[in-house]
N, C-alpha and C positions, 0 to 999 in steps of 0.2 A: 792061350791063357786069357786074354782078352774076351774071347768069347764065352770062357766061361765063367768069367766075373760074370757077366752079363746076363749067363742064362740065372746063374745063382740069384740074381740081383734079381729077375721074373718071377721065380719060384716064390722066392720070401716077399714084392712088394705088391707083387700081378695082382694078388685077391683082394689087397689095399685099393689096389689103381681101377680096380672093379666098382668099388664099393662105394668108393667116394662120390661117382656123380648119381648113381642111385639115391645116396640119402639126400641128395641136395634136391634129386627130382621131387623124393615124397618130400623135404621140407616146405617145398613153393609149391606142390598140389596141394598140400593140406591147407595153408594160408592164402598165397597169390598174392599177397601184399606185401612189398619193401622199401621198410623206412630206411632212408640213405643220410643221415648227416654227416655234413661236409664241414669241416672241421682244420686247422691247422695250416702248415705249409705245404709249399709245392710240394714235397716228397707225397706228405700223405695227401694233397688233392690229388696227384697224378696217379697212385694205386685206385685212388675212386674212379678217377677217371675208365681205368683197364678193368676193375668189378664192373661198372656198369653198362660198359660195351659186351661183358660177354653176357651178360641179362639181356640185352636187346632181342636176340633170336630164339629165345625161352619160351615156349608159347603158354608156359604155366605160371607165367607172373603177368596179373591181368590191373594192378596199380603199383604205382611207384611214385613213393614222397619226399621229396629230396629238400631238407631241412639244411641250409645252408646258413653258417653263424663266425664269426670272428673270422675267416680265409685269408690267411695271410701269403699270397702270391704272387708274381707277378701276372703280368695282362697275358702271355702266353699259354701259364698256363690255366687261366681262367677260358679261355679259349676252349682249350684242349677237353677240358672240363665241361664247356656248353655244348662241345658236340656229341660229346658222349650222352648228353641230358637227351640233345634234341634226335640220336640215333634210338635208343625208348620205344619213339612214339611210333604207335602203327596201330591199325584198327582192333577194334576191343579191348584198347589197354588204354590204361590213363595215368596221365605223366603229372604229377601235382607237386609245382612250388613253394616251399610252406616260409615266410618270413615272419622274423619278429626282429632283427637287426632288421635296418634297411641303410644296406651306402650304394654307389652306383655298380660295383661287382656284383651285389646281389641282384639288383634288377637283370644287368647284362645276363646272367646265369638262369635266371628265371625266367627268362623272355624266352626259352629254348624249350620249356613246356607249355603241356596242354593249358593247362590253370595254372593261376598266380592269387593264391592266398596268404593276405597280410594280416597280422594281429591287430583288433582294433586301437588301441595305443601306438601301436610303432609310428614313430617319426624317421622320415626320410632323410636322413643326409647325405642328399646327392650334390655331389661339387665337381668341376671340372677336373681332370686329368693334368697332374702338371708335376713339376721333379723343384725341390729344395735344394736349394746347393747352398752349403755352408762352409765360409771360409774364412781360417785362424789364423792366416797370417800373418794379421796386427798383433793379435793377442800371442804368438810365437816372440814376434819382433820383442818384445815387451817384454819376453821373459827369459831375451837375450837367445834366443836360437833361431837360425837364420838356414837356410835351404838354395842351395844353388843347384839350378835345375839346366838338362841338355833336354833339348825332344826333338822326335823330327815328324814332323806333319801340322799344318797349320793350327789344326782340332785337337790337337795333342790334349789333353786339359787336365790329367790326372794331378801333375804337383801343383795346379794352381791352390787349390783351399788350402796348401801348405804353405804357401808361400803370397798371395795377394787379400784383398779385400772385396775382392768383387770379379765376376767372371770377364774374361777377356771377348771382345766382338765375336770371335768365331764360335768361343764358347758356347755366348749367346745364343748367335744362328743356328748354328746344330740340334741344339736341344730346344728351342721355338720348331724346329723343323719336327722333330722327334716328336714332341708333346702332342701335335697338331694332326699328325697324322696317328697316334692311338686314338685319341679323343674322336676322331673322327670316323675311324672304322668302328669304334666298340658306341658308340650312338648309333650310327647309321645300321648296325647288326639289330641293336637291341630294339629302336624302331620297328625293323623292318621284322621282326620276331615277334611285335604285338601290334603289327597292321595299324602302326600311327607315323605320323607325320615326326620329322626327323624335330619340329620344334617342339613337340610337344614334350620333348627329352629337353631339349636344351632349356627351353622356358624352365625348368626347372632349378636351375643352379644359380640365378640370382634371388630362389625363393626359399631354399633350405634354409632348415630343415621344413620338410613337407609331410602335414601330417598324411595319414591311410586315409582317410576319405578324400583327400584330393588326388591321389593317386589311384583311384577306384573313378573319380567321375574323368581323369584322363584319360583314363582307356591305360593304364598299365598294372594292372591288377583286373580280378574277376570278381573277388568277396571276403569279404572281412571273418575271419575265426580264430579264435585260439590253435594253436596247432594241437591238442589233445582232442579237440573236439574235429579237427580234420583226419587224425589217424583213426580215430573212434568209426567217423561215416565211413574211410574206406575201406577197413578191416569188415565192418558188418558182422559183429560178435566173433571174428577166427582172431586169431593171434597172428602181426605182424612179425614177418622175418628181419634181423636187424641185418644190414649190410657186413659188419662187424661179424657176424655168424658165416656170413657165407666167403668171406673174405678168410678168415681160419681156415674152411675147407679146402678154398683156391691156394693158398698156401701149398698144403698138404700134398695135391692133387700135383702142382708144378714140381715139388722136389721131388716126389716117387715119380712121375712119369722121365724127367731128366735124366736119373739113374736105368729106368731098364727098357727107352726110347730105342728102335733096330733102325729107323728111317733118319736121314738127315734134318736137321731143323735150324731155325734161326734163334742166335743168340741176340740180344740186347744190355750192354755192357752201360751200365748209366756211369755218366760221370759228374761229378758234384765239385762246387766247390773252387779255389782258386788254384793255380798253375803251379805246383813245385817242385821241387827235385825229390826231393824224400823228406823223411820224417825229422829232422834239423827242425829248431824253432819253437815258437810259440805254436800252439792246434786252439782251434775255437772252433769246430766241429769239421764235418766233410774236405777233404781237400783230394786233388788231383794229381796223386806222387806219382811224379816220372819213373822211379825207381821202381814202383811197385806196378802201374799198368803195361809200362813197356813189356815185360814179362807175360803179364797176361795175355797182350795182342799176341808175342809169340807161339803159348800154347792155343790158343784158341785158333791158328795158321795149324796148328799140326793136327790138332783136332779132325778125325775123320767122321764124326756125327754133326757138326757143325759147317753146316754150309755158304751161311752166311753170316753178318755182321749187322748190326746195327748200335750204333755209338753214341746214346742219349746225354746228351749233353749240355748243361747248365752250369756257366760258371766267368766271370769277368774278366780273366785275363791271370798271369801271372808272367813267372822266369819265362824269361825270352828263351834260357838254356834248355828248361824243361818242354819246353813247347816245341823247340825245334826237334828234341830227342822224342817227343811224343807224336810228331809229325813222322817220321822216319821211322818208326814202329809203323805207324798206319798204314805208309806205302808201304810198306815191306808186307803186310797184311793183306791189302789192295792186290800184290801182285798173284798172292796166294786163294784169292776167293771173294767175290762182293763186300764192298764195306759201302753204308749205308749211313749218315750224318744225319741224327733230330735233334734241332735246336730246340733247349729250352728259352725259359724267359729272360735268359742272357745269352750267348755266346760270342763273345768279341774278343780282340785284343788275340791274346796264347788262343783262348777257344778256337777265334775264326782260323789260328794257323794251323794249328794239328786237324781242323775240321777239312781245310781246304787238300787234305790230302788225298779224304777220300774220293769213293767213284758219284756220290750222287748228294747232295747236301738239301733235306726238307726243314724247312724254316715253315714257324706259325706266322701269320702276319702281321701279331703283333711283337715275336721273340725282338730284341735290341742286339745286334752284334754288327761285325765292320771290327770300326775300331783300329784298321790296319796302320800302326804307327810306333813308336821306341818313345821311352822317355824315360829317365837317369835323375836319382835325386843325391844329394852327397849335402847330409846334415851339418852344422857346424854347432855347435854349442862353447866356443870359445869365449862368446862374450857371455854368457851364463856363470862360464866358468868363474872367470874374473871378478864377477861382481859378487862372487861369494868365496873369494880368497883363495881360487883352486886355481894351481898354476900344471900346466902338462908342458914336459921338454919330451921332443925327441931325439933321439941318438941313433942314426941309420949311418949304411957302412955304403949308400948311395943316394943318388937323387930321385928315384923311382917312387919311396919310398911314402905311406901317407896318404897314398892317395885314397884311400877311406876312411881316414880316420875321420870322428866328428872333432878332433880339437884344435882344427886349423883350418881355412878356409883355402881352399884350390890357387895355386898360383900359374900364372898363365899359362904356363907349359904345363901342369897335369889337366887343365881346363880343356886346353886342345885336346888330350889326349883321349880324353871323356867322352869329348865331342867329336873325335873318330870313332872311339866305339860303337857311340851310339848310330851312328851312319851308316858302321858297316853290320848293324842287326838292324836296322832298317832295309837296306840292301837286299838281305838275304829273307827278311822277312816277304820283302814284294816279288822277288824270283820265287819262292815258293807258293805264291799264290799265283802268279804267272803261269808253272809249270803245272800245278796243280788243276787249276779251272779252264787250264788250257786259252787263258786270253793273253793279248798281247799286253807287254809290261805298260807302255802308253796307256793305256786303256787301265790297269792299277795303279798306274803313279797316278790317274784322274779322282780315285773314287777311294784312295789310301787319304794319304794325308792325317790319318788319324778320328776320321769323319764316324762316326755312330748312326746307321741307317737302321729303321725296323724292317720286318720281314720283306714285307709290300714293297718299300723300295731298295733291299737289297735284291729282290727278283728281277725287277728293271735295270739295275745296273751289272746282270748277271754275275753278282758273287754268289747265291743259291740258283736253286734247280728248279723247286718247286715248294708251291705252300700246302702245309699240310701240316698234321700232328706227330705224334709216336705210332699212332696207327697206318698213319701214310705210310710211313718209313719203313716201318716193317711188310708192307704189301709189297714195298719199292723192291727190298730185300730180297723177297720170295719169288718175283718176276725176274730179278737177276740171277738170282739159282736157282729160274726154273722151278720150282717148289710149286707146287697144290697149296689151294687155301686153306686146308687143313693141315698143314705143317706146322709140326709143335715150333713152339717160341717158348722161350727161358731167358726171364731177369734174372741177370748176374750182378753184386756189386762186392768192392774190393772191401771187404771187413779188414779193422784192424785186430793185430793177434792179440790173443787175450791178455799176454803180459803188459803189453803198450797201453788197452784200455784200462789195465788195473793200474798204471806207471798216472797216467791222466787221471783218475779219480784219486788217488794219495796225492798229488800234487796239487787239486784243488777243480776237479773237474775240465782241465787241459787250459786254464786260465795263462796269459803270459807271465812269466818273471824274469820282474821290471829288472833291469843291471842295475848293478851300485848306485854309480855313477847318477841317474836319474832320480836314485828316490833318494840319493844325498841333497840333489837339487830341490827336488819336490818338496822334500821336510823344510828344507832352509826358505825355500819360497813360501811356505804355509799356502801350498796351492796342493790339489789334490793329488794332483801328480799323472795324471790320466792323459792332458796335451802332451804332456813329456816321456809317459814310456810311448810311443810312435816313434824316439829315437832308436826302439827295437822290436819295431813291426816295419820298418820300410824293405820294399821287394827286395829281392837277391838278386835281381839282373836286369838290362836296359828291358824294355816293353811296354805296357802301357794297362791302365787301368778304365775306370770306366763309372763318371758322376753318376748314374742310377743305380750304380750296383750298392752303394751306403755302406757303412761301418769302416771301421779303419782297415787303414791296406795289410797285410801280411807279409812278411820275409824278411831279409838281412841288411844291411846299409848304402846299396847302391842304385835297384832302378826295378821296377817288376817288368812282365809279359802280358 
């Protein structure tokens, strides 16, 4: 029966799966010119990313202008993005950067082509590399809500902005260590991409903003133009292809070849998003439900077209619960066929541990993950309460009892208790990376602690395998199952069903809603009330967060992953 889904499937999409690279052939003979702007977040730079590497061996696109503007990403996948620029480039073709933002992302990015042209007005604001950490703890203290925190690892640092005024030592060092070593590879690239001196980059960030002509007489830029007047010279009266056009095609092309594909190929399972169990809670876009991937890793093990794995992944941490149930999916995957790890511009904390399960982990070097450490928050708003006439009694038939609640603050004995839990998901966190990466636990207890390394120095401390992009990972893939370089690959991601999306948009586009309790608080505070729903965003389980990841945390009233 199987087979002949299959053949049915050839019959109705085969003369589809024909057709599609023919017109994209005659679209790029007729022009040879593609305008690419880059646009958005990672999701949509990383699809640019994969349009522009399959343009690279085209020998019918003979310019390529890549209009880069507002890119809202992290350094990773800015990275992932310059290599795909600087794969392009090859004899008779011409790779053209066209600016009119200018911040240091776009030089970085533009340093990967042939030419680098600036609009004559553009001002440069190039500034150093560096992470804001913002902490409400006074202002919490102040508005009578208070945070009692467990962690285990020195670097732990996720409840600090909940709970202090300023980061703790380790804090500090971590993230100086962090900052120093991006700052440092994504200069020394972007130098060494426009054959200048590494100062001639730095000299510039105690001079921002900088206008275009002083970055034309440094040598990082080639020549000043409007970008109409640079599509105009490389078109040469044909009509430029938009990236947008041919990206519709590629669409097209992957979902009819997936359906009536005979050869094995590798899948690519993106994951997005923070660590959780299912669909409980507040949504504010992409998340990582255990409920929902675990499943997936299963069918894609039984999967007989699927030969391999690869598990793109972008996301800070969450449930400790969900991370370990999404780790034991993986091995259980692992056992059944290559699983392949690509770190996006996050992956720490839950990321790093369902990551550490697979066979081969590619990190970019400048992705942020580590992170291996537990931390537990348990809010109290008891004196909130008080100061506005709200009195809460309990009535429990034990002593057990409580120990979440926000309207009482932990008494020694459920504190201890907390701070067993929190131990023993520490514990089992560092055995799983132990067994996983096959190093000795000595060797994780050294480089856990809660520590945040980028790519480069997670490969020295052998928590990765290799640096590289989405591309590496999937070659890595193909070499473990054996596969030919011409082995189809198919992006999979877990949509939500459509009643959930329709449930999210009547509800206010998946915004949280706030409990009572809070926006009783908030109206009586004449405060916005914004500090205060966070009493229903804190994780669902011990684990640990991650200061670059920004925005408020996600989950239930006890501890993330």
């Amino acid at each position: 029966m199987r087979w002949l889904l299959r053949l049915m499937r050839i019959l109705t999409w085969g003369p589809v799966l024909v057709e599609i690279p023919l017109l994209r052939r005659l679209i790029l003979r007729r022009s040879g010119v593609v305008v690419a702007p880059l646009r958005g977040g990672g999701r949509a730079l990383r699809r640019s990313a994969r349009l522009l590497r399959g343009l690279a061996a085209d020998p019918d696109v003979r310019a390529v202008l890549v209009q880069p503007r507002g890119m809202r990403a992290g350094w990773a996948t800015m990275a992932e993005l310059r290599a795909a620029v600087a794969a392009l480039r090859r004899p008779g073709r011409t790779v053209t950067a066209v600016l009119d933002e200018v911040a240091l992302r776009d030089l970085y990015l533009a340093s990967a082509a042939d030419r680098v042209v600036l609009a004559p007005p553009a001002e440069a604001l190039v500034e150093g590399i560096g992470a804001r950490l913002v902490f409400v703890g006074d202002l919490l203290r102040g508005l009578g809500l208070d945070f009692e925190v467990e962690s285990a690892g020195d670097y732990k640092s996720f409840g600090e902005q909940w709970t202090r005024g300023w980061p703790t030592r380790p804090n500090r060092e971590q993230l100086a260590a962090l900052v120093a070593d991006l700052q440092d590879h994504v200069v020394s690239e972007l130098a060494a991409g426009r054959d200048r001196p590494v100062r001639a980059v730095t000299g510039l960030f105690a001079r921002s903003p900088v206008p275009a002509g002083e970055l034309l007489e440094r040598g990082l830029a080639d020549a000043l133009a409007y970008p109409d007047e640079v599509v105009a010279e490389a078109a040469r009266d044909r009509r430029p292809v938009s990236l947008a056009r041919l990206a519709r095609l590629a669409d097209l092309e992957e979902r009819f070849s997936e359906g009536i594909s005979v050869g094995p190929g590798v899948v690519v399972l993106h994951l997005d998003g923070p660590v959780v169990l299912g669909r409980e809670g507040p949504s504010r876009g992409p998340r990582i439900e255990a409920d929902a991937v675990v499943p997936a890793l299963r069918k894609l093990a039984r999967d007989e077209t699927v030969a391999a794995v690869v598990l793109a992944v972008d996301t800070p941490g969450g449930s400790a619960l969900a991370s370990d149930l999404l780790a034991r999916g993986v091995r259980r995957l692992a056992a059944r066929k290559p699983v392949v790890v690509a770190m996006g511009d996050v992956c720490a904390s839950g990321g790093y541990y369902l990551a550490a399960a697979a066979d081969e982990i590619v990190a970019a070097p400048l992705t942020i993950t580590g992170s291996i450490g537990v931390v537990a928050l348990h809010p109290v708003a008891s004196r909130a309460a008080r100061a506005l006439g709200v009195h809460a009694e309990r009535v429990a038939a034990g002593p057990s009892s409580g120990l979440a609640s926000p309207w009482a603050p932990l008494d020694r004995r459920q504190r201890e208790r907390l701070r067993a839990m929190v131990a023993r998901a520490y514990d089992r966190f560092l055995d799983t990376v132990s067994a996983g990466r096959r190093l000795p636990r000595a060797h994780v207890e050294a480089v856990a602690r809660g520590r945040v390394w980028t790519g480069r120095q997670a490969l020295e401390q052998g928590l990765v395998d290799r640096l590289g992009d989405l591309a590496t990972a999937v070659e890595r893939a193909r070499a473990r199952a054996d596969l030919g370089p011409r082995a189809p690959v198919w992006h999979r991601r877990l949509r939500k069903p459509p009643l959930q999306r329709l449930r999210a948009m009547l509800a206010g586009g998946g915004a949280a809603r706030v409990p009572l309790r809070d926006e009783v608080i908030a109206v009586a505070l004449r405060a916005s009330g914004r500090p205060l729903a966070l009493l229903s965003w804190l994780p669902e389980a011990p684990g640990a967060g991650l200061p670059l990841s920004g925005g408020w945390p996600g989950g239930g009233p006890q501890g993330a992953a």
